[in-house]
C-alpha positions in Angstrom: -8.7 -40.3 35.1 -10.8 -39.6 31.8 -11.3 -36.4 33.1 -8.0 -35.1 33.8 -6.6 -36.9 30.7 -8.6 -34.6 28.2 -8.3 -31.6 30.4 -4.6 -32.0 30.1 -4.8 -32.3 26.7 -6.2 -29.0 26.5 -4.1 -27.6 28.9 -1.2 -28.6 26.0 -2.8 -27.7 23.5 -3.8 -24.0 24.7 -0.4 -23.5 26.2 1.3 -24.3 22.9 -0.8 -21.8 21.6 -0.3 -19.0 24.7 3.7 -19.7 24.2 3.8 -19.4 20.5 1.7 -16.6 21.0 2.7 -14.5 23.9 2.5 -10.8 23.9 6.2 -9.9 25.0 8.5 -12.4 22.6 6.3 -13.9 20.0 7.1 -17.5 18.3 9.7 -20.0 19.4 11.9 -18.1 21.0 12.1 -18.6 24.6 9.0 -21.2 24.1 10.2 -23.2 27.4 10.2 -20.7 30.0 7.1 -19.3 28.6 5.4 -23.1 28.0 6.5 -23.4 31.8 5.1 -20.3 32.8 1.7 -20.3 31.0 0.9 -24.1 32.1 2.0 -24.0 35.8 -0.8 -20.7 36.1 -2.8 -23.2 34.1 -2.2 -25.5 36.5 -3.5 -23.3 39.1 -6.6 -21.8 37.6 -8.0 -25.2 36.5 -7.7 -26.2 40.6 -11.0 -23.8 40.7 -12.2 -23.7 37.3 -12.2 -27.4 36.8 -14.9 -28.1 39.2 -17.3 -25.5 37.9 -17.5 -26.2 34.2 -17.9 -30.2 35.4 -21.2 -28.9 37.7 -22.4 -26.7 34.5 -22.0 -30.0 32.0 -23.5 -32.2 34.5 -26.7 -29.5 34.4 -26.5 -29.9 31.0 -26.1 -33.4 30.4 -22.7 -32.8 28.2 -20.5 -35.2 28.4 -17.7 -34.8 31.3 -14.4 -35.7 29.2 -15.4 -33.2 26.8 -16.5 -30.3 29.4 -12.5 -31.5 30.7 -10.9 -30.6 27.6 -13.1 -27.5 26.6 -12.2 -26.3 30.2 -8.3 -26.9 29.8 -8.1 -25.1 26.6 -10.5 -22.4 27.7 -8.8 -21.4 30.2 -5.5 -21.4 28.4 -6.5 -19.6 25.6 -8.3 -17.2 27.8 -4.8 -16.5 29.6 -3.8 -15.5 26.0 -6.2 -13.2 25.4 -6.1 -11.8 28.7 -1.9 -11.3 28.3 -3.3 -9.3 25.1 -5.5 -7.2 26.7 -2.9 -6.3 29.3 0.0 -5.6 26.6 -2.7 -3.2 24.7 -4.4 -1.6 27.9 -1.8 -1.8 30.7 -4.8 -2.8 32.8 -3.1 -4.8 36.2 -5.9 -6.8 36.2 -6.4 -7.5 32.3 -6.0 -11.3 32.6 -9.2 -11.5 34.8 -11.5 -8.6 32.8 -10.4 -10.5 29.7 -10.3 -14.2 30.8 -12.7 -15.0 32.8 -15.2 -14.5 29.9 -13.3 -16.0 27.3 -12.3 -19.3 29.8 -16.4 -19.5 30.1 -17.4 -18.6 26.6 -14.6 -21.6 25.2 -15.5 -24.1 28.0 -19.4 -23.6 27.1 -18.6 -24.4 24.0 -21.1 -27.8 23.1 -18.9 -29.2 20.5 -15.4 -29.6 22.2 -14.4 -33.0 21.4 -11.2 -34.7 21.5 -10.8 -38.7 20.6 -9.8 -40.3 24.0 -6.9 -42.0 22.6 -5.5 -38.5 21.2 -6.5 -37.0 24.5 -4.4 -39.6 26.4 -1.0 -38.9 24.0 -1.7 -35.7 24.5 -1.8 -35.8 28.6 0.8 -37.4 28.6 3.0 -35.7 26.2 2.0 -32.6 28.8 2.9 -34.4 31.9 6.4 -35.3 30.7 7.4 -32.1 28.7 6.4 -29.9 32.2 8.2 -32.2 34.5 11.0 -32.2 32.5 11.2 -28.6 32.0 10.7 -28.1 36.0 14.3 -30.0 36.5 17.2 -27.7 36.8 19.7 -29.3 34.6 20.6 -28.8 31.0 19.5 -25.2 31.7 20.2 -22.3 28.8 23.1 -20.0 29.4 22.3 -16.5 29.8 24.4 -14.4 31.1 24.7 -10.5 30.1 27.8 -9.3 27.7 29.9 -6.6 28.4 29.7 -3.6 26.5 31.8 -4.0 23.1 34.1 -1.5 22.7 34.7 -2.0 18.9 30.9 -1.3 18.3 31.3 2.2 19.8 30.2 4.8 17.8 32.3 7.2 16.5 32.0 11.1 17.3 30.2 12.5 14.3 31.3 15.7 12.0 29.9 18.6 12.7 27.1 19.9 11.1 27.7 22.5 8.2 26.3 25.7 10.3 28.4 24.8 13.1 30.6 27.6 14.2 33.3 27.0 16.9 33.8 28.8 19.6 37.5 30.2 20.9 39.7 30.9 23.5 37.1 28.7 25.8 38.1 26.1 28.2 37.3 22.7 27.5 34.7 21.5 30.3 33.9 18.1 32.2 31.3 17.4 34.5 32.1 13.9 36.1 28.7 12.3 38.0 29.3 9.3 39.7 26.1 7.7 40.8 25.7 6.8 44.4 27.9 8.3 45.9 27.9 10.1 49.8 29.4 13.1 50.2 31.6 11.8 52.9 33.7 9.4 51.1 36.4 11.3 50.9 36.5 11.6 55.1 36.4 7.7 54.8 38.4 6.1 52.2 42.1 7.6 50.7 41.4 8.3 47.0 44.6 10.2 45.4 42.6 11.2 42.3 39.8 12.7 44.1 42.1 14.1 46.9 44.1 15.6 43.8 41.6 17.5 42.2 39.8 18.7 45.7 43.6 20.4 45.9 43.0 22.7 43.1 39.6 23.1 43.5 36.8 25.0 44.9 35.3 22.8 47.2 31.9 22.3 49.6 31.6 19.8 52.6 28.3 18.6 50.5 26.4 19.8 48.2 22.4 18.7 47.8 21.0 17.0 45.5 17.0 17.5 44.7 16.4 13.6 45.0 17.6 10.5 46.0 16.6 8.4 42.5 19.3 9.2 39.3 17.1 10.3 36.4 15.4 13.3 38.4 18.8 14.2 40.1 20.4 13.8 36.7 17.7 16.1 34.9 18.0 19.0 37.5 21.6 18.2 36.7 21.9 19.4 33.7 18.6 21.7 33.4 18.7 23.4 36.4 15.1 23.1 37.6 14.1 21.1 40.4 11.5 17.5 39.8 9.2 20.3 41.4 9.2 21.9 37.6 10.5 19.0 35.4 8.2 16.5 36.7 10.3 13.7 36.3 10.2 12.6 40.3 11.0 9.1 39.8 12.8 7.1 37.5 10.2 6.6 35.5 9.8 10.3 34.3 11.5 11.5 31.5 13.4 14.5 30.1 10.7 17.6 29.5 11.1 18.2 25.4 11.0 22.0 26.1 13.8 22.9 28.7 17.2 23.9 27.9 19.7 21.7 28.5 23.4 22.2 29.2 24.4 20.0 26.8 22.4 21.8 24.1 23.6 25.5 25.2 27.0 24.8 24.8 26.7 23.0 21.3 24.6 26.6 20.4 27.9 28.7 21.8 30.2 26.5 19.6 31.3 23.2 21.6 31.1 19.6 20.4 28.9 18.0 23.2 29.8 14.3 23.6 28.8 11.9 26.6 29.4 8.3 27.9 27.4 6.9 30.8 26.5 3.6 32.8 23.3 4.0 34.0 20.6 2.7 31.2 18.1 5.6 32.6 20.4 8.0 30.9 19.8 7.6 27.4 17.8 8.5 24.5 14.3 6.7 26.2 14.3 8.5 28.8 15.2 12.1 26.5 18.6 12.6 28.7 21.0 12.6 25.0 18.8 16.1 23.7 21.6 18.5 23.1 24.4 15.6 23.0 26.2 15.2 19.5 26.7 11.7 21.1 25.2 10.1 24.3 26.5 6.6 24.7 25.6 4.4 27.2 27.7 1.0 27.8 24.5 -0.1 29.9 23.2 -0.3 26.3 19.5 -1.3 25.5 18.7 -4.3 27.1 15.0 -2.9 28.8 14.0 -2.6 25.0 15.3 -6.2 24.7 11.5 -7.8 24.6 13.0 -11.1 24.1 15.0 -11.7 27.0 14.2 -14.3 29.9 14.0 -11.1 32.1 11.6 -9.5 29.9 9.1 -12.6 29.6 9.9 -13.1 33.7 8.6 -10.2 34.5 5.7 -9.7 31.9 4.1 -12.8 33.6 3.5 -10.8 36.7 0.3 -10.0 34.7 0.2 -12.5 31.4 -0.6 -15.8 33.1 -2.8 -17.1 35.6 -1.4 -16.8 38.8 -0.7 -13.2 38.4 -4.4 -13.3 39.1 -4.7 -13.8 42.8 -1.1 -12.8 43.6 0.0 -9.7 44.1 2.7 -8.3 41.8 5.6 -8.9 43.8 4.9 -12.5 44.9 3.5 -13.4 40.6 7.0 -12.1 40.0 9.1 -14.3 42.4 7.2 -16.6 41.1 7.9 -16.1 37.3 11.7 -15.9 38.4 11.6 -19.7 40.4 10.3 -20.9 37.2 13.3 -19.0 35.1 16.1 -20.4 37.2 14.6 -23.9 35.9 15.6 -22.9 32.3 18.5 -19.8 32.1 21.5 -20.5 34.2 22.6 -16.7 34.2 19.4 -15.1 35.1 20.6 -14.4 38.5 24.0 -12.8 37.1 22.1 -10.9 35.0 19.3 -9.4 37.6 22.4 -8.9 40.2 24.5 -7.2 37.4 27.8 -7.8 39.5 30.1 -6.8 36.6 31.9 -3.6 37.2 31.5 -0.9 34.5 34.3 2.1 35.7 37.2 0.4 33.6 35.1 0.0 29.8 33.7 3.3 30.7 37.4 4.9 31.3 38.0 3.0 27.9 35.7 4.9 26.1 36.0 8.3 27.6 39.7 7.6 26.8 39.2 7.1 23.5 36.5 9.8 22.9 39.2 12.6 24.8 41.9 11.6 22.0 39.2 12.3 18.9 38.1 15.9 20.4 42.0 16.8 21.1 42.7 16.5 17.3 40.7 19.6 16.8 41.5 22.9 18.7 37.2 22.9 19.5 36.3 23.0 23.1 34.4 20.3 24.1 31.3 19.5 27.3 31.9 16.5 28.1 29.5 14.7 30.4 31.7 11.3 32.0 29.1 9.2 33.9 30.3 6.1 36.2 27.4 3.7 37.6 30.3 2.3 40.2 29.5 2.2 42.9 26.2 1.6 42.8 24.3 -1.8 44.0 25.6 -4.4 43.6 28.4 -3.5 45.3 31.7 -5.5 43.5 34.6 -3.8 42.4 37.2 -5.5 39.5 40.3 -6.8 40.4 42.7 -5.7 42.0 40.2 -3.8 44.0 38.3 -6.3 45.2 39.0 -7.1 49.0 41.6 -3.9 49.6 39.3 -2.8 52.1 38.2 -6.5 53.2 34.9 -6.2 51.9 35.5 -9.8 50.5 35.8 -11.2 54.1 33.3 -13.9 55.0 29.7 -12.8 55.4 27.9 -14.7 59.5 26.7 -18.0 58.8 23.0 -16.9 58.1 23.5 -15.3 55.0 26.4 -17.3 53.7 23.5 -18.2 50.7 23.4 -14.9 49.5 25.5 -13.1 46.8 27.7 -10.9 48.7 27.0 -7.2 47.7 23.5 -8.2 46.1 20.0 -6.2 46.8 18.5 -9.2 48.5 21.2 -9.4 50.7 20.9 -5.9 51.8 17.5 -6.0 52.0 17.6 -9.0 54.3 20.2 -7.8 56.5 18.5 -4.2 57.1 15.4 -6.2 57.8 16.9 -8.3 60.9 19.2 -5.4 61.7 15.1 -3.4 62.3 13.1 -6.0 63.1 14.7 -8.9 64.8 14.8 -9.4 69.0 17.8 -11.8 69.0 20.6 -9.8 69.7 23.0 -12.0 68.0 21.5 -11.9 64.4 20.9 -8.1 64.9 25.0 -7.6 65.5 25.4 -10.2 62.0 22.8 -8.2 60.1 24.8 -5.3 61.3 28.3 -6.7 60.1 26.7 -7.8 57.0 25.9 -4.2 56.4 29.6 -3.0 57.8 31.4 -5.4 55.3 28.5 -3.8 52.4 30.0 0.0 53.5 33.6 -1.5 52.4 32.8 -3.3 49.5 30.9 0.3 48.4 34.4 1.7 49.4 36.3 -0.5 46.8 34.4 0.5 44.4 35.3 3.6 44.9 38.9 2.8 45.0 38.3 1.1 41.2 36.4 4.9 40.5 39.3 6.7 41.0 41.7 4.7 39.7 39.6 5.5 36.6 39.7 9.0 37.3 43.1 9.2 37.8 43.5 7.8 34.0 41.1 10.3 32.6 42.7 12.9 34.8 46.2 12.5 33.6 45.1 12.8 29.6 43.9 16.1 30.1 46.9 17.3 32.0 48.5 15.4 29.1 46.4 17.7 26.6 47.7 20.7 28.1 44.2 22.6 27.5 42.4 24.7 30.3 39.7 22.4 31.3 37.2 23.4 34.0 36.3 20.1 35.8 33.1 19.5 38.2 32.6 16.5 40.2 29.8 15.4 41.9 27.0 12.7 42.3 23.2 12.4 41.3 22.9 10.6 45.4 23.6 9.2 48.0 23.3 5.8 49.6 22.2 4.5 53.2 24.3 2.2 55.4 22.1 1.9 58.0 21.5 5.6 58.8 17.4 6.2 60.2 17.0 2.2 59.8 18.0 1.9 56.0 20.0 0.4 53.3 20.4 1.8 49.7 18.0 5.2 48.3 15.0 5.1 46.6 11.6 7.2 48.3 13.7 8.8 51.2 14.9 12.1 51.1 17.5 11.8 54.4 20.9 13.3 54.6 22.6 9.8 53.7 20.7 10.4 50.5 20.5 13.9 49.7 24.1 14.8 50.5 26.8 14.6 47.7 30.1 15.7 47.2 31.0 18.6 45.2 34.3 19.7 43.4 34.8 22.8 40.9 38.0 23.0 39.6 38.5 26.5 37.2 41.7 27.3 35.2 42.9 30.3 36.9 40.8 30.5 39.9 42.4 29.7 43.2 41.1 26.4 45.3 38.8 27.6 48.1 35.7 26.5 50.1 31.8 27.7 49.6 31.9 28.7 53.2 28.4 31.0 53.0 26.1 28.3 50.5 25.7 25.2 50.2 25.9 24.1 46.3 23.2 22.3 44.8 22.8 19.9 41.4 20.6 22.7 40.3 23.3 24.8 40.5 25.6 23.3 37.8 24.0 24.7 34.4 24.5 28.5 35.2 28.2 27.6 37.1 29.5 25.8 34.4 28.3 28.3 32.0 29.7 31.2 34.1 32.8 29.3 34.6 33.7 28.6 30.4 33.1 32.7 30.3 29.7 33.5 29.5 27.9 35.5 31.0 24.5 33.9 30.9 22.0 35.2 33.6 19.1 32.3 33.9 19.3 29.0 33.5 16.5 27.0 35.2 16.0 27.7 39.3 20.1 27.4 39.7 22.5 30.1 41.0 26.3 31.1 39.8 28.3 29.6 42.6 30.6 31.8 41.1 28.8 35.0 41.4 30.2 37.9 43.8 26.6 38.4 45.2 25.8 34.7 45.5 23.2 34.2 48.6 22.1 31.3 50.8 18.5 30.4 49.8 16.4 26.9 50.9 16.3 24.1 48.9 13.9 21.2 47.9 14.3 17.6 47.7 11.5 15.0 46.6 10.9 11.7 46.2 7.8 10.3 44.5 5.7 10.5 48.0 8.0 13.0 50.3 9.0 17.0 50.1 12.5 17.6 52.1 12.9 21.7 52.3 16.3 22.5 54.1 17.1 26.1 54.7 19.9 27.2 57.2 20.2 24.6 60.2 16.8 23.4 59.8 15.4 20.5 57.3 11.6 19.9 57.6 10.6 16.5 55.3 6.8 16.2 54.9 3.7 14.0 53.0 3.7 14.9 49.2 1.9 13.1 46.5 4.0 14.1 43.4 1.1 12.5 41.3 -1.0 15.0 42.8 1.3 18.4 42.2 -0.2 21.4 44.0 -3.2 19.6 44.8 -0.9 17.5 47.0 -1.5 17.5 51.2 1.7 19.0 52.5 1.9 17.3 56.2 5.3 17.6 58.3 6.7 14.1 59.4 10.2 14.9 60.6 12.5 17.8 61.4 16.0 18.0 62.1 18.9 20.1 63.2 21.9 19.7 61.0 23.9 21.0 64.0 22.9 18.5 66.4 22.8 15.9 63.5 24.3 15.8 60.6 24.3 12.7 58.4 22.6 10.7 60.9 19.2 12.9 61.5 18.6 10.6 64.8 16.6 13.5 66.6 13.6 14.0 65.1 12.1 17.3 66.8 8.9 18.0 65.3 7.6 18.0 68.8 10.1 20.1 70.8 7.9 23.5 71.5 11.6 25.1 71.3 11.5 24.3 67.9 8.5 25.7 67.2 9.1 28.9 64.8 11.8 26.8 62.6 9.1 24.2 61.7 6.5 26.8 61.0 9.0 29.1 58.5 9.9 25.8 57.1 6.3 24.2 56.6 5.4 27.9 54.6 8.3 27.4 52.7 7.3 24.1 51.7 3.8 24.7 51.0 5.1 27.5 48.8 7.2 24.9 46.7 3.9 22.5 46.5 1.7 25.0 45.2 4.8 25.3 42.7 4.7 21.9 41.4 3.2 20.4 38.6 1.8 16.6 38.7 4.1 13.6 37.8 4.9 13.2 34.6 5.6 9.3 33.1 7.3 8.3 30.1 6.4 4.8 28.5 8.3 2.1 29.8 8.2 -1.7 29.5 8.9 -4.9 31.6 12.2 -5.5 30.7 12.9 -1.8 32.1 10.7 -2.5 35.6 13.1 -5.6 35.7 16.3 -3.4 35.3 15.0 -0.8 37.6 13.5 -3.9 40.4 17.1 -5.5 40.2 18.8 -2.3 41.0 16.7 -1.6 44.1 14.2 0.7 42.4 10.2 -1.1 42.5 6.7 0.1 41.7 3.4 -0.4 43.4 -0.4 -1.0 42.2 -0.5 2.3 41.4 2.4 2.5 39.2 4.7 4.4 42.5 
């Protein structure tokens, strides 16, 4: 008992120490969750190293209570250093270069001694202030705040050299993330249905990945994740292209933007050529000081990060959250809606740039209907999406990732052909709550619609998303790494002042597409702009297109879509090896047939594997921006996760 008494008194002492100190939020704030975090891997690593500092002081005659303590607070104060090491180096396995030594070098240490009476207060003291932290009551609200519309920004003047253009249409390109290119075959949306009325129109167009920031980028520089590098979500705007946004404000428009999605903002280099970018998702990854931020930093900042892999450390770090913040769950599920303060703003933005007769690109960005999936009132339930989910996942939160996840789990793996049909209504009653969303989208729409009918100003208006989404198409929920139809497919609407509503009947449009169209379509004649075409052009031709994903090359030209092994972090260097290839005829969304061994077939998947070898040897290697663990937490809660290898 001597023994454990003055190794728990180091224990409190060094975790005192590691919580005051700890690399992500330093001082008192948050000091319970990180006391609880840093002691209970303390708790685990003293299991082993316990044991082996008693054998060395035995060999050296020390005394045992004082080998107890030096070991506690070694190893505590060696977590610290190692959490150092990792904040400075990034190095996964920091804590054990780093601690290991130190834990040795303190517990070695021949003049640790404690007073056995101040060793017992302090054991005890420890015991009590852990157990009591471990009990879920009295817990710290935290729940996340809605964006503040009275802290919005105001459009700023124009600079002094500014010279605005004239007789140009005002023009609004309208990306709402997530969204399939059938929804309009599946759910009534007056809005949407409106504009498709008086607009040129495609069944789909594709997009060039199924993650937002690369989509977004090819969005609005016209070059594919093949050229800009930024292939996942952790990539970043390249400083040198053009942008759209940047063009315009150089032919004499004000350039103004609100969005929902925290990836498109300054970090990440999306606002270059905006006058004003803002984002209602607001800052919160830079927030270093949140519970999510210390939650997830302790995946690699305590001790049993160090034999756990990074998934199950983390899981771990959040169980020992939910003991202290009441709202980190509401915060990691992010279940508030943000189409109606994002119609707000827009609203309010559209009334400043009508005062002045300047035309105006305006880039309206809705996150909705994105996970979670749960639309505002009156929205929620239209489609019954509220109705009760089987008994086996009535503990979930209803249009939450982990509910998805688990349901397209049994719905793949199970035998039992009754939780396969629940799994399979789960994900039914998921497809209609990602309807209402929808529903709450263009009810939005429709306000934002109706002001600039109200303004009376030619406006040319293109709609379209950054994705797709799965439902259960080839054995999936959500997007992410896959570059499938349900993914890749999104819906496209150009609507031109002037121009008569149509079809593309000969192309298929393409997110890369948008900078040189939109250009073409406010009256300049620009020629190049990125890898994109002028949908608008007379001599406009069909050509193949790419899609990536961090680990995957889709190239889909004519009828035929070939999706092979590719290593963006590799570029050209990459192995280019076919996987899959489908007929869109036989097809369509679903890509059920995969015929990469039908002889018949033969010719297509040869032309297409050139083609896509052509587009490797095209690429460059992956580029990464900085990013923190408050972001990996966003991006994890949203669906989005990395590996070992930072993939």
């Amino acid at each position: 008992m001597r023994i454990v008494t003055h190794c728990f008194a180091g224990l409190l002492l060094g975790g005192v120490a590691h919580s005051l100190l700890y690399p992500a939020s330093l001082g008192i704030d948050l000091f319970q969750i990180k006391f609880l975090m840093a002691t209970t891997g303390n708790l685990l690593g003293v299991v082993v190293f316990l044991p082996v500092c008693l054998v060395v002081a035995t060999h050296r005659k020390r005394d045992l209570a004082a080998a107890a303590f030096a070991s506690g607070l070694g190893l505590s104060l060696a977590a610290l250093a190692g959490a150092w090491f990792f904040k400075i180096s990034e190095r996964p396995h920091a804590i054990i270069e780093v601690g290991v030594p130190v834990a040795f070098a303190i517990a070695l240490l021949p003049s640790m001694y404690i007073k056995p009476a101040i060793a017992k207060r302090l054991a005890i003291f420890f015991v009590l202030i852990t157990a009591y932290l471990m009990q879920p009551f009295l817990r710290i609200d935290a729940h996340s705040e809605q964006f503040d519309l009275a802290t919005a920004p105001s459009i700023p003047p124009v600079h002094s050299d500014f010279v605005a253009a004239t007789n140009k249409p005002d023009v609004l390109l309208i990306s709402v993330d997530t969204l399939r290119a059938d929804v309009l075959n599946r759910v009534s949306l007056p809005a949407l249905k409106a504009l498709a009325e008086q607009s040129i129109t495609a069944p789909y167009a594709l997009a060039p990945s199924s993650a937002t920031l690369p989509s977004h980028i090819s969005m609005v520089t016209g070059e594919s994740p093949l050229q800009h590098a930024a292939y996942t979500n952790f990539g970043k705007m390249p400083a040198t292209m053009p942008t759209l946004a940047a063009v315009f404000n150089e032919l004499g428009f004000r350039t103004i933007g609100t969005a929902a999605n925290g990836l498109l903002d300054s970090y990440t280099g999306f606002n270059r050529g905006f006058e004003l970018l803002v984002n209602v998702a607001g800052d919160e990854h830079k927030d270093s000081t949140s519970p999510v931020a210390v939650a997830v930093t302790g995946r690699r900042m305590v001790w049993y990060a160090a034999p756990f892999s990074d998934m199950y450390a983390q899981r771990i770090s959040k169980f020992l959250v939910t003991r202290i913040y009441s709202g980190y769950d509401d915060i990691q599920e992010g279940a508030e809606a943000t189409a109606p303060v994002v119609t707000d703003l827009t609203l309010r933005y559209l009334d400043d740039l009508y005062a002045s007769d300047t035309p105006f690109f305006y880039f309206l960005h809705f996150m909705d209907p994105h996970l979670p999936y749960h639309a505002n009132e009156p929205f929620l339930g239209q489609l019954n999406g509220d109705r009760p989910l089987p008994a086996m996942y009535q503990e979930y939160e209803s249009g939450s990732l982990v509910l998805c996840r688990s349901a397209i789990s049994t719905a793949n793996q199970s035998d039992d052909g009754d939780d396969v049909r629940d799994a399979q209504q789960v994900i039914e009653i998921m497809h209609d709550r990602y309807h209402e969303e929808m529903l709450m989208v263009d009810d939005a729409l429709a306000k934002v619609f109706a002001r600039v009918a109200q303004s009376q100003r030619p406006t040319v208006i293109l709609f379209t998303s950054d994705h797709g989404e799965h439902f259960g198409e080839n054995g999936l929920m959500l997007h992410g790494d896959f570059v499938h139809a349900a993914t890749l497919r999104v819906p496209f609407m150009l609507s031109v002042p002037g121009m008569a509503a149509g079809q593309f009947t000969d192309v298929v449009p393409t997110l890369q597409d948008i900078p040189l169209t939109l250009l073409s379509a406010a009256g300049f004649n620009i020629q190049d702009f990125g890898s994109g075409r002028n949908l608008l052009s007379s001599t406009l031709e069909a050509t193949a297109f790419a899609s990536t994903a961090d680990k995957l090359l889709a190239v889909q030209n004519h009828d035929f879509k070939l999706i092979c092994s590719f290593k963006s972090s590799l570029g050209a260097k990459s192995v280019v090896q076919p996987l899959a290839l489908y007929s869109l005829a036989i097809d369509g969304l679903e890509e059920a047939h995969n015929l990469l061994n039908d002889a018949q077939y033969g010719d297509s998947q040869r032309q297409l594997l050139e083609l896509a070898e052509k587009y490797r040897d095209a690429s460059i290697v992956k580029g990464m921006r900085k990013f923190d663990a408050q972001e990996v937490a966003d991006l994890d809660a949203l669906g989005y996760a990395l590996d070992e290898d930072v993939e």
